[in-house]
C-alpha positions, 0 to 999 in steps of 0.5 A: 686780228687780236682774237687771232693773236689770242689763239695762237698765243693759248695754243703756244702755251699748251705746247710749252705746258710739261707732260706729266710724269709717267706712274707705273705698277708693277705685277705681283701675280704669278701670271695674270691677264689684262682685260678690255673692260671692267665687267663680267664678260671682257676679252683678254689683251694681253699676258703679263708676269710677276715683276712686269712693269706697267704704265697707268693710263686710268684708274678705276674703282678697285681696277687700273687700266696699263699699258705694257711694254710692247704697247698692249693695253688693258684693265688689272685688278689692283689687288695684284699690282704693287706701287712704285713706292713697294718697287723703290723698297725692293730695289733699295733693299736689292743695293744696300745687302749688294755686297754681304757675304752669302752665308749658306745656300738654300731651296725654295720648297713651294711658290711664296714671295719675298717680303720687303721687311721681315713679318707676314703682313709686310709688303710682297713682290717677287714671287719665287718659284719651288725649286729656286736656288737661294742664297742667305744672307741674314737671319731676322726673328719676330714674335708670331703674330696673334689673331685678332680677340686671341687670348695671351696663354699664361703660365699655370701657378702653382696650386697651393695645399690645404693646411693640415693642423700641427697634429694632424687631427681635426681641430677641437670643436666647443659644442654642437653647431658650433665653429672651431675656436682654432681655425686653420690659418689661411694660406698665403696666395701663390704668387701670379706666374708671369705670361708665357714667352710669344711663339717665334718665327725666323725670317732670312735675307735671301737673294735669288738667282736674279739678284733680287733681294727680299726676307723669306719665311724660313719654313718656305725654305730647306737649306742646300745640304748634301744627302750624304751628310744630313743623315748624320744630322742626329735630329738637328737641323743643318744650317751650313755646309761648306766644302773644306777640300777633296779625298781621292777614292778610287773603290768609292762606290759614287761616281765622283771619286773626289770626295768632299770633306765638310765643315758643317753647322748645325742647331736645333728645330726651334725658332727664335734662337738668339744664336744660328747654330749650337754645334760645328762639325767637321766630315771627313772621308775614311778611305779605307772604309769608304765612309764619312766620319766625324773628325771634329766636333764642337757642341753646346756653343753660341755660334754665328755666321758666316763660317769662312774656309780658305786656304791658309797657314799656321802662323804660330805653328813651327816645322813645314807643315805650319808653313804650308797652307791647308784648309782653314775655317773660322767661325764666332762664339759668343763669349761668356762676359757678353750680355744676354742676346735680345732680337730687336722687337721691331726688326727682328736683327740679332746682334750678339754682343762680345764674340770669340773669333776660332780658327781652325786648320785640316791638316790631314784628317785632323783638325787643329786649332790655330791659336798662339801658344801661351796663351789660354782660349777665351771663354765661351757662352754655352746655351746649356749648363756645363759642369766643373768637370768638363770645364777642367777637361777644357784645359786652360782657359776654361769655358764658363756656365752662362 
């Protein structure tokens, strides 16, 4: 009887034991298959798809056996699975950017993933396809990695000349087989010139159109900008682009007879800029030569994004058109008392110092700054040189070399 009593007892307890937790894995393939074995000739179970979570029944070496969602089981390669740690990283990226302003759209040029940190060799998991419409949320810039046993390239010090004598001849020699009593004095040694600064690569915050949240290569991606626009792009790169309102055009040779005007943004082919544009201007549409034309422009600036555009009224502006609300823009400059602009080595974040906040109205094919009268417009950092002469064309307030 009390081996009875044992048994049911150890019986009873493994019934109240808990179950272990489940573990998951998830697909970072574009599409892969799960298999019956691990061998060189298995049949195939079942399909599954980037970002298909998967339950881990077995482990093997270099291979996990899973079960899907609709109960197929089968063996993966673990080279194409991400853990639960990379999911949770993705997912706390995906919350934490939830509610920043997208700052400019964008296109996926070619299948690539998104990487949870900004860099090559971080951990990747969603895989976009070419053609996907992005949304930019912030721009991160790192140094390039180097290969392994790569050399740092120096900068080339300048070769020193030879000394010639004071009278210019040769030096008076004592004898035959003899050497000059007055020898040339030496040169002093050219200073070693510092290393070249590391070649950069920009990264940027993107969300796709699920929602899910991660850092892009910015060469896998072309920003979303008109074509009627970008080849007034005069060799830069459009960063942004942002409708400010509509034209009526009825002889205009499109289709659409609404034509919108742009605030566009805009810098220069290089990664690494401690600014994410150099030049501002505004398109706007002539209606009796049914073209676009430049109706402002702001050049040699630091600017930043976002570019905001609402409707919006002149505060200090007198008579009904300052009442009125028309299309308005701000946008920030770096201010030219701020220190120097330094990427965070690590992360890569840019976080400019003093800033100057311009505002900006459409009134008609015009453009006006909205700005207090009395006053004198703060001084902006400029990325190149500005001479005096410019700097008193500016008016009050004028801007300053930095």
């Amino acid at each position: 009887m009390s081996a009875i009593f044992v048994v049911a007892g150890v019986s009873g307890c493994s019934k109240l034991r808990p179950k272990p937790e489940a573990q998951y894995v998830y697909v970072t393939a574009k599409q892969t298959f799960l298999r019956d074995r691990v061998a060189a000739v298995s049949n195939r179970t079942a399909t599954v798809e980037n970002g298909d979570r998967l339950e881990v029944l077995d482990h093997g070496r270099r291979f996990v056996k899973v079960q899907t969602a609709k109960g197929e089981q089968g063996w993966i390669d673990e080279k194409v699975v991400a853990t639960q740690d990379v999911f949770d990283e993705f997912e706390k990226l995906k919350k934490a950017h939830a509610a920043d302003p997208v700052v400019a759209s964008a296109v996926v040029r070619d299948d690539v993933y998104m990487h949870a940190t900004p860099g090559r060799d971080t951990e990747r998991f969603y895989r976009l396809a070419e053609g996907e419409k992005l949304k930019l949320l912030g721009r991160a810039t790192l140094a390039k990695p180097v290969p392994p046993g790569t050399r740092v390239a120096k900068a080339a010090a300048p070769v020193a000349a030879p000394a010639v004598p004071a009278s210019g001849g040769a030096a008076p020699v004592s004898g035959a087989g003899k050497s000059s009593k007055a020898a040339a004095p030496s040169a002093p040694a050219a200073p070693e010139a510092p290393p070249e600064p590391p070649a950069m690569e920009d990264w940027w915050l993107v969300r796709d159109s699920k929602g899910d949240t991660g850092w892009l290569f910015s060469r896998m991606m072309d920003v979303d900008a008109p074509d009627a626009i970008t080849r007034y792009s005069e060799g830069q790169r459009i960063v942004g682009s942002y409708v400010l309102t509509t034209v009526n055009d009825p002889e205009a040779e499109q289709d659409e007879k609404n034509i919108p005007i742009y605030v566009t943004v805009l810098s220069p082919y290089k990664a690494g800029l401690t600014y994410d544009f150099d030049q501002l201007r505004v398109f706007t549409w002539n209606v009796k030569k049914h073209r676009y034309e430049t109706g402002f422009r702001d050049r040699n600036i630091e600017g930043y994004l976002p570019v905001s555009v609402t409707m919006a009224t002149d505060p200090y502006g007198k008579g009904p058109a300052a009442s009125t609300p028309a299309p308005t823009f701000t946008y920030r400059v770096l201010a030219d008392d701020a220190g120097p602009v330094v990427p965070d080595s690590v992360t890569g974040a840019i976080v400019p110092g003093k800033t100057v906040l311009k505002t900006y109205r459409l009134e008609g094919n015009l453009v006006r700054r909205v700005i207090q009268p009395g006053t004198s417009a703060p001084g902006e950092a400029h990325p190149a040189p500005v001479s005096d002469k410019k700097k008193n064309a500016a008016g009050k307030g004028g801007k300053k070399k930095r």
